[in-house]
Short mmCIF file of the C-alpha atoms (twelve columns), coordinates in Angstrom:
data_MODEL
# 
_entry.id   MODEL 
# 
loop_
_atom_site.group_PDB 
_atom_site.id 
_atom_site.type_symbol 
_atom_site.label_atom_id 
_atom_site.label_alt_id 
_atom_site.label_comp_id 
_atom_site.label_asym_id 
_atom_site.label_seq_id 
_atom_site.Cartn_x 
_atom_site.Cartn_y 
_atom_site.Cartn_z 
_atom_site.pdbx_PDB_model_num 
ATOM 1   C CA . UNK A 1   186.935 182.148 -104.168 1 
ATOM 2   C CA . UNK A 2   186.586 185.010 -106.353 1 
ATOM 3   C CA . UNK A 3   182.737 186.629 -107.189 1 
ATOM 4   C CA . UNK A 4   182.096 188.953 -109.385 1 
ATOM 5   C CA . UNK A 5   179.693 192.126 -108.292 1 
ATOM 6   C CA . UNK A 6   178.419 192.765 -111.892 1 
ATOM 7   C CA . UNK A 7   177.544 190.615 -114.813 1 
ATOM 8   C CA . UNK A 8   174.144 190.790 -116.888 1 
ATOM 9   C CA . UNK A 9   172.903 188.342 -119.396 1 
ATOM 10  C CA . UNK A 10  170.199 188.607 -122.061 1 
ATOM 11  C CA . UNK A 11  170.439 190.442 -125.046 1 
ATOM 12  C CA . UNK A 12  168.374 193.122 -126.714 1 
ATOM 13  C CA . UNK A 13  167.551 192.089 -130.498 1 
ATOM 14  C CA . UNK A 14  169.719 194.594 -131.993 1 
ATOM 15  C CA . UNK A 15  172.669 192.539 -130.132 1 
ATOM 16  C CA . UNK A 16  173.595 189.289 -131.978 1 
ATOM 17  C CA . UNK A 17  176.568 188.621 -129.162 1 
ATOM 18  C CA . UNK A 18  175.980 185.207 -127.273 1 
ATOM 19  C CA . UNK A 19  175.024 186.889 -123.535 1 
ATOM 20  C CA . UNK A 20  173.457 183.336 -122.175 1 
ATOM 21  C CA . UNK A 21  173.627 182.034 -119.084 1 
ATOM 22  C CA . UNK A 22  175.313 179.404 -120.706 1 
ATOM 23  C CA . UNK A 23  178.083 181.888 -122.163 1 
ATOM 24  C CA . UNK A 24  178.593 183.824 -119.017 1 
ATOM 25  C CA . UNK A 25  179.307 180.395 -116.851 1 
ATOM 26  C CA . UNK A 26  181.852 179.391 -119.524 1 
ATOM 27  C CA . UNK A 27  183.597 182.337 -118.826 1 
ATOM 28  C CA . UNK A 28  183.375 182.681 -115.959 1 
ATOM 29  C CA . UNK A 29  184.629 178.182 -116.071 1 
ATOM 30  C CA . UNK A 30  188.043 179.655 -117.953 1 
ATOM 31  C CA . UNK A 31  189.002 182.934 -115.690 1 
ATOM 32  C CA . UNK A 32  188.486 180.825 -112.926 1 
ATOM 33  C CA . UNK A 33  185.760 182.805 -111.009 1 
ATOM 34  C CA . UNK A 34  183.309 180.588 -108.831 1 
ATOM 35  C CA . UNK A 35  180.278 182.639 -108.410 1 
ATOM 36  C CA . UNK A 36  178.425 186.363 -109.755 1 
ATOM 37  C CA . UNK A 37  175.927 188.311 -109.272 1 
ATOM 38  C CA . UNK A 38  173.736 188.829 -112.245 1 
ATOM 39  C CA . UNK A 39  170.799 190.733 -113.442 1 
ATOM 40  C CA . UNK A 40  168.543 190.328 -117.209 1 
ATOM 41  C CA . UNK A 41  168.663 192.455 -119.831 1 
ATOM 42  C CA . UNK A 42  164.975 192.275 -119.695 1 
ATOM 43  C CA . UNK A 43  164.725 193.495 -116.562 1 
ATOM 44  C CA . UNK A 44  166.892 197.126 -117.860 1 
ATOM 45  C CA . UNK A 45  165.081 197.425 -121.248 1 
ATOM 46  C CA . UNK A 46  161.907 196.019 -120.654 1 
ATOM 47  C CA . UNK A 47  159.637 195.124 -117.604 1 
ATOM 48  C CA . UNK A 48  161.447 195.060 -114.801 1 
ATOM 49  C CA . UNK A 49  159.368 192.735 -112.791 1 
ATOM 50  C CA . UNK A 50  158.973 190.402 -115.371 1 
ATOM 51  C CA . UNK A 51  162.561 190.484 -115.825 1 
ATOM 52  C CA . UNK A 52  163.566 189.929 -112.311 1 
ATOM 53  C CA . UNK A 53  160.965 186.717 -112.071 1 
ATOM 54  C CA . UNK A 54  163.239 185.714 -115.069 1 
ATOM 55  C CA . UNK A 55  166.454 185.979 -113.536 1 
ATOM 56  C CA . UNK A 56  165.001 184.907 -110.106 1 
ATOM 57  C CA . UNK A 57  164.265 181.423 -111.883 1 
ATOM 58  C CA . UNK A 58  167.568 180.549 -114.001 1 
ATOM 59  C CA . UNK A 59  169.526 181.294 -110.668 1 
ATOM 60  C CA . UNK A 60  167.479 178.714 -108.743 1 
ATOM 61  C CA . UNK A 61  168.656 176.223 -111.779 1 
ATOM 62  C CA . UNK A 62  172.701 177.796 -111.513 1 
ATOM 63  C CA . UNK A 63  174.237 178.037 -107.769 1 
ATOM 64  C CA . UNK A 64  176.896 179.344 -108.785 1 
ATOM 65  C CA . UNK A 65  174.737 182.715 -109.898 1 
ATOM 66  C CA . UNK A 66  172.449 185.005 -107.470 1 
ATOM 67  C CA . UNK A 67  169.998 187.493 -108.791 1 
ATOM 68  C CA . UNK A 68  169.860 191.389 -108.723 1 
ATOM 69  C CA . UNK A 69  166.674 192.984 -108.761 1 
ATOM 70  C CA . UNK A 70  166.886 195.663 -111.429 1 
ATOM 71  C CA . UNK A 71  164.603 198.470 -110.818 1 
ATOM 72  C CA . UNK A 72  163.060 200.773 -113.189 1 
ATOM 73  C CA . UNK A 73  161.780 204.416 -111.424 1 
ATOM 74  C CA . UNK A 74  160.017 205.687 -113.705 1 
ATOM 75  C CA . UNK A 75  157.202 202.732 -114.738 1 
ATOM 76  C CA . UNK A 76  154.034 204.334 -114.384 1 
ATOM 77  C CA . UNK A 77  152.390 201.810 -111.564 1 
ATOM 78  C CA . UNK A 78  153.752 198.924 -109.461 1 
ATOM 79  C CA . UNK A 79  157.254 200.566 -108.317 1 
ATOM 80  C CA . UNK A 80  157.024 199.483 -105.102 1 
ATOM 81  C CA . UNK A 81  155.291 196.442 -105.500 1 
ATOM 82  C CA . UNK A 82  158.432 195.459 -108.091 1 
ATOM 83  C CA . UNK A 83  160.759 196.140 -105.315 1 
ATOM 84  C CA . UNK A 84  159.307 193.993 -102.448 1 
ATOM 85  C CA . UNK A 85  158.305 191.376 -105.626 1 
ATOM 86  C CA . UNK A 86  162.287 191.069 -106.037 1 
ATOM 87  C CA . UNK A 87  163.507 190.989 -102.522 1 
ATOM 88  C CA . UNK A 88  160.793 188.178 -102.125 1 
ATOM 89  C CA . UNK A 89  162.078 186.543 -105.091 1 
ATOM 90  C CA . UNK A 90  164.983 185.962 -103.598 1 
ATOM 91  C CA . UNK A 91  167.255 188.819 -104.838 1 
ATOM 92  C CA . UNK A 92  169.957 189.790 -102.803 1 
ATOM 93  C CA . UNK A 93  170.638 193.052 -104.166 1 
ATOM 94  C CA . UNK A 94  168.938 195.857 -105.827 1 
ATOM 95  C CA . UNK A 95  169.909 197.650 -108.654 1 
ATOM 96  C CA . UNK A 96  169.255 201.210 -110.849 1 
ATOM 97  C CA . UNK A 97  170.511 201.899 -114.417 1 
ATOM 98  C CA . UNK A 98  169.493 205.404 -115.160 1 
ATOM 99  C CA . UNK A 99  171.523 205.596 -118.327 1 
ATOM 100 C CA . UNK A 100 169.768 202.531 -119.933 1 
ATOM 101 C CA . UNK A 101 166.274 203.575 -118.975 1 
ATOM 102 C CA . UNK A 102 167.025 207.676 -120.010 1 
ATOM 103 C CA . UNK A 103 166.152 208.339 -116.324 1 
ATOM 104 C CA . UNK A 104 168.133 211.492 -113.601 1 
ATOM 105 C CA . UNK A 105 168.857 210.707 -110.605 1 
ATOM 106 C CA . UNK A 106 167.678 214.294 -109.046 1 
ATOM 107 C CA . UNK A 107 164.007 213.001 -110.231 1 
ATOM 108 C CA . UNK A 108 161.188 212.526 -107.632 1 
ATOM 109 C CA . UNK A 109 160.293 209.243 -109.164 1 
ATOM 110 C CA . UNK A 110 164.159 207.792 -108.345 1 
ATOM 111 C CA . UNK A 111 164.057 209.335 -105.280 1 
ATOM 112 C CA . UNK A 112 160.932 207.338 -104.027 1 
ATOM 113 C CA . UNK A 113 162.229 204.292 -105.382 1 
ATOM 114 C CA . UNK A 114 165.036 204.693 -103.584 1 
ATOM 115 C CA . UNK A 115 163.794 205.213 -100.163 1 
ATOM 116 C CA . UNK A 116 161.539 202.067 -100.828 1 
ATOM 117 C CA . UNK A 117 164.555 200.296 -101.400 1 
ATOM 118 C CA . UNK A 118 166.117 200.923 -99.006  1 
ATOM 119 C CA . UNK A 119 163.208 199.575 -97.139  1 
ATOM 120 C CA . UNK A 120 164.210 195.690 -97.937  1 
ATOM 121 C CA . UNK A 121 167.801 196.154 -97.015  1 
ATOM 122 C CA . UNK A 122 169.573 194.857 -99.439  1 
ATOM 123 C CA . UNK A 123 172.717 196.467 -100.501 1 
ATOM 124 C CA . UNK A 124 171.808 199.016 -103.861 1 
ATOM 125 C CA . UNK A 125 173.727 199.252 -106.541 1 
ATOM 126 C CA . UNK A 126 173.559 202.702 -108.834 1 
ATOM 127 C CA . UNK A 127 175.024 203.063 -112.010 1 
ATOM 128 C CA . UNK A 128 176.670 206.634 -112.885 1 
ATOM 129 C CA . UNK A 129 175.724 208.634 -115.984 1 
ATOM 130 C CA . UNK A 130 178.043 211.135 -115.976 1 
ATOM 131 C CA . UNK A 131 179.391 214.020 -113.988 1 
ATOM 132 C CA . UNK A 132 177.499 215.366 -110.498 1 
ATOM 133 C CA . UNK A 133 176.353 212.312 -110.369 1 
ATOM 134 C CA . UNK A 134 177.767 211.025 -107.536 1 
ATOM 135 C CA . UNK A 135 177.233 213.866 -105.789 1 
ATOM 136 C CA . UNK A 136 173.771 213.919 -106.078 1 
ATOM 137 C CA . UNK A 137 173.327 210.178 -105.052 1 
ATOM 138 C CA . UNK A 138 175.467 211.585 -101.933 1 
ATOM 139 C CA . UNK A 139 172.873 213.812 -101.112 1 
ATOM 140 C CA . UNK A 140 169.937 211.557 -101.513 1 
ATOM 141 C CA . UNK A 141 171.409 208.732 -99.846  1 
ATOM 142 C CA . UNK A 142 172.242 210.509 -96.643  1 
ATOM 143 C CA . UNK A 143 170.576 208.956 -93.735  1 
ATOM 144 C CA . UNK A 144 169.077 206.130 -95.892  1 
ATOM 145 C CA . UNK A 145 170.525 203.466 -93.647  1 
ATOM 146 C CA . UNK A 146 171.017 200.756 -96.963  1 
ATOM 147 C CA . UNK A 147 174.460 199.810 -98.475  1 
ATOM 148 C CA . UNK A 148 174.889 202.270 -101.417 1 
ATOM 149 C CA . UNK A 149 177.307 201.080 -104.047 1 
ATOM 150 C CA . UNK A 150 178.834 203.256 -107.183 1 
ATOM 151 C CA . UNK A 151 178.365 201.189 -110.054 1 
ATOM 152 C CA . UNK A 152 179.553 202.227 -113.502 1 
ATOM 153 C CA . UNK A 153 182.171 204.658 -112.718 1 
ATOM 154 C CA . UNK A 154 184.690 205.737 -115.404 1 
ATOM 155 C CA . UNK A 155 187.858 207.737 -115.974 1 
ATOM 156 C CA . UNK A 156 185.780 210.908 -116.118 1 
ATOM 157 C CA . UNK A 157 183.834 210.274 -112.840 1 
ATOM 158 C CA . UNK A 158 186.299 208.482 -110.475 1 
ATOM 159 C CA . UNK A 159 187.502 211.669 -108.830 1 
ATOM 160 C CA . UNK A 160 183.767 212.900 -108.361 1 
ATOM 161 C CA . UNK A 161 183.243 209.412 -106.741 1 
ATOM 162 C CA . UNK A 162 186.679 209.293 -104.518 1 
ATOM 163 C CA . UNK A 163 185.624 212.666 -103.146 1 
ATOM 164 C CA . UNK A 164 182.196 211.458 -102.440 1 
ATOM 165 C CA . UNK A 165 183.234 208.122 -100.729 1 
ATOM 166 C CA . UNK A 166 186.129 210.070 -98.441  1 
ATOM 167 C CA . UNK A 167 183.011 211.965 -97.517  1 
ATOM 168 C CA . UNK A 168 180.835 209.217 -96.851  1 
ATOM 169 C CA . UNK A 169 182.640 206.360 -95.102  1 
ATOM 170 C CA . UNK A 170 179.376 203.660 -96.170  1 
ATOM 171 C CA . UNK A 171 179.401 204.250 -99.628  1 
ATOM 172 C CA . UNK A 172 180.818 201.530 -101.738 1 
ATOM 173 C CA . UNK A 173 182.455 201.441 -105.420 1 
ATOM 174 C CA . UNK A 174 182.179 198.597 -107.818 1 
ATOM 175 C CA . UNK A 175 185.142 198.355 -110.033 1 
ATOM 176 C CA . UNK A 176 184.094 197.053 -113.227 1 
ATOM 177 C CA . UNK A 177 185.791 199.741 -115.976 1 
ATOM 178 C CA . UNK A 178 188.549 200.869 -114.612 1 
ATOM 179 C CA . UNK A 179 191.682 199.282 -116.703 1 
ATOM 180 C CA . UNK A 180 194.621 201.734 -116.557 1 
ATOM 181 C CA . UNK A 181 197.856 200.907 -114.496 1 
ATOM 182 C CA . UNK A 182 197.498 202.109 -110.956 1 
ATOM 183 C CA . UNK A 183 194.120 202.884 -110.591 1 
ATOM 184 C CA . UNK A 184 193.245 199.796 -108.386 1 
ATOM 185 C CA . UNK A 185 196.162 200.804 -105.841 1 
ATOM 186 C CA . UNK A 186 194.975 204.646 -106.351 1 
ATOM 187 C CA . UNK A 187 191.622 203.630 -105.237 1 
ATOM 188 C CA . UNK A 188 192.980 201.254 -102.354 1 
ATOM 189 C CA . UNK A 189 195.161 203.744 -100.785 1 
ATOM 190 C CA . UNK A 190 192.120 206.714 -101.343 1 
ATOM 191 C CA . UNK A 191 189.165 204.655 -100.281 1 
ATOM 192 C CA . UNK A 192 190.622 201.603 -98.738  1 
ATOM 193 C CA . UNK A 193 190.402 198.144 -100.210 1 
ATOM 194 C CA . UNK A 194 187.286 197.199 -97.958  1 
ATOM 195 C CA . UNK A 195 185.340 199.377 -99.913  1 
ATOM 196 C CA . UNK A 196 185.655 198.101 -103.611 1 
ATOM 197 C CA . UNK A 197 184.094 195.382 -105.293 1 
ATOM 198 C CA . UNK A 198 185.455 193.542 -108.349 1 
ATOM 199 C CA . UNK A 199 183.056 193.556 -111.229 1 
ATOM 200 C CA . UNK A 200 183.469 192.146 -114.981 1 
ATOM 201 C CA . UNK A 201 180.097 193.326 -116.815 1 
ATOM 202 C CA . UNK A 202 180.683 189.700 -118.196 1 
ATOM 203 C CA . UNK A 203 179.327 188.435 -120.811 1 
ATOM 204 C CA . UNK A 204 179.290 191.287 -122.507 1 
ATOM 205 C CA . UNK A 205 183.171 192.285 -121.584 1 
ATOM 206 C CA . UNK A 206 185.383 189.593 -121.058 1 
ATOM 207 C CA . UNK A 207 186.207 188.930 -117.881 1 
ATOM 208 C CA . UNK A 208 189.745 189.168 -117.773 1 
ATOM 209 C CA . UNK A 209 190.749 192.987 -118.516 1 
ATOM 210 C CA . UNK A 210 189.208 194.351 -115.130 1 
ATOM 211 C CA . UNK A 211 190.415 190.873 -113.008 1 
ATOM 212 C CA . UNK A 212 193.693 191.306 -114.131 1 
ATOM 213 C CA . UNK A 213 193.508 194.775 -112.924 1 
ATOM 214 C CA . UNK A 214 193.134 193.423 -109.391 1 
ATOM 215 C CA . UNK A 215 195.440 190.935 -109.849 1 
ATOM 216 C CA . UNK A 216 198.684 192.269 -111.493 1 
ATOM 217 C CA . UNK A 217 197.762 195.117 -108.946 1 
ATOM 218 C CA . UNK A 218 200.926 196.289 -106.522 1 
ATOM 219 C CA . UNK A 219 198.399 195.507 -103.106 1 
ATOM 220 C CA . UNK A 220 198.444 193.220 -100.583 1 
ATOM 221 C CA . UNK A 221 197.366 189.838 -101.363 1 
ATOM 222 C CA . UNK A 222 194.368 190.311 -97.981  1 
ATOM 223 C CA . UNK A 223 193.246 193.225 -100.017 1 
ATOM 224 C CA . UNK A 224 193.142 191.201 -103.278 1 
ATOM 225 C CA . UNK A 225 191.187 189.056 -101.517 1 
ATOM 226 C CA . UNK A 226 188.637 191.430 -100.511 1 
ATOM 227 C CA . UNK A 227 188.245 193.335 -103.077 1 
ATOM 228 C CA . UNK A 228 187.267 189.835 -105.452 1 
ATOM 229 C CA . UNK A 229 184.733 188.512 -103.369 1 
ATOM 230 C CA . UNK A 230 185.332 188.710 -99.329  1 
ATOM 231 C CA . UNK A 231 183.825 192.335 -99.489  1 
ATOM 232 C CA . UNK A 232 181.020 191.233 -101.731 1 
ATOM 233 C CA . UNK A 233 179.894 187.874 -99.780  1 
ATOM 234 C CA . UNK A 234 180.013 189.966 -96.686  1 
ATOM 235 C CA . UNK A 235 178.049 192.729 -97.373  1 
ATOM 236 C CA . UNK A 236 175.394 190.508 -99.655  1 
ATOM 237 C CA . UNK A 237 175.534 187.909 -96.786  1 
ATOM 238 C CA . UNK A 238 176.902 185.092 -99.106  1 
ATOM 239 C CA . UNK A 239 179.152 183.519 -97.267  1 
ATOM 240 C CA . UNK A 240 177.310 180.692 -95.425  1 
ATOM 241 C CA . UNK A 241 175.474 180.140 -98.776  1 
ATOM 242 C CA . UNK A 242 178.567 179.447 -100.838 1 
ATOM 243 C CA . UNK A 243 180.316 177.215 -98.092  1 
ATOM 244 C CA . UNK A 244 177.417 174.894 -98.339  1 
ATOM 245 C CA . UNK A 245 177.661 175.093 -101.620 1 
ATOM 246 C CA . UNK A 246 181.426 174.054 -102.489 1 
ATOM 247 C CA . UNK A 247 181.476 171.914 -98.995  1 
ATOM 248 C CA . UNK A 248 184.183 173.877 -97.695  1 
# 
């Protein structure tokens, strides 16, 4: 059964593409992935607890979806109270998208944030800007105690993050833009395949450049299989959920 770590749907007005609920479950119907994760756009660009409620409520209609809180740092009031609002919603995982919100990830406001997620214990997910960024989530994530997951890495930052994850055996990386021959079995034999997490950014990116980077990918098929959804139902607890769902 294959899950995908990362899709988002919603989109801002300036964005005319179809990013429905509706368009993200027909994609995922014709790549042949059973269930996602997925946070709102509204939750990124907006309010993130009013987003979150949203996202919350069209998964309760969609089993084959499960929310991500998104988290915003740097809203004036009500950080925390967002955060314990989404892991009582239901989320089961927490995420940050500094690059969307025009936030750093060596602020103070992040930093508390991030210490109150950890609080809920559900796995967080962290999107990279750029370089040192990785790095610097190193630093503020040691001794946390929650599952810390590299989201958004690209070409320019995968070394950064390989050199952070050899360094801390916990971290996590999501693979979601990483399309080039060889990276998937560069990352397996660097990081080890129980470590990465298959992610589309779907519907905004079709789904099947990055699966077909796990797939056509010179592993094992028991890594395959981890790396598409046995590492993500394990570490977000899914796995009893989804039996009862498909009545395996």
């Amino acid at each position: 059964m294959i899950l995908d770590h990362f899709t988002r749907i919603g989109a801002p007005p300036e964005d005319d593409r179809d990013l429905s609920v509706e368009a993200l479950l027909g994609q995922m119907e014709r790549a042949g992935v059973e269930s996602a994760l997925c946070s709102h756009t509204a939750a990124v660009r907006y309010d993130a607890a009013e987003g979150n409620a949203r996202m919350a409520a069209l998964c309760a209609n969609h089993p084959r979806l499960r929310p991500i809180g998104v988290i915003n740092p740097t809203a004036h009031l009500g950080v925390a109270e967002t955060i314990r609002a989404a892991a009582q919603a239901g989320c089961v995982g927490l995420r940050f998208a500094p690059q969307t919100q025009g936030w750093a990830l060596d602020s103070e406001p992040f930093a508390r944030a991030l210490e109150e997620a950890a609080t809920t214990g559900l796995p967080i997910a962290v999107e990279l800007i750029g370089p040192g960024d990785a790095t610097r989530l190193l630093r503020l994530t040691d001794g946390l105690g929650a599952p810390i997951i590299l989201a958004a890495v690209t070409y320019a930052t995968l070394g950064e993050a390989i050199a952070v994850m050899q360094r801390a055996p916990a971290l996590r990386l999501e693979a979601s833009r990483l399309c080039t021959p060889g990276v998937v079995e560069a990352l397996v034999n660097a990081v080890g395949a129980e470590r990465l997490l298959w992610g589309s950014g779907a519907p905004a990116w079709e789904i099947a450049p990055t699966l077909q980077m796990i797939q056509r990918a010179e592993i094992s098929a028991a890594a395959k299989r981890l790396i598409l959804g046995d590492n993500a139902r394990q570490l977000y607890h899914l796995r009893q959920d989804l039996q009862d769902f498909y009545q395996i």
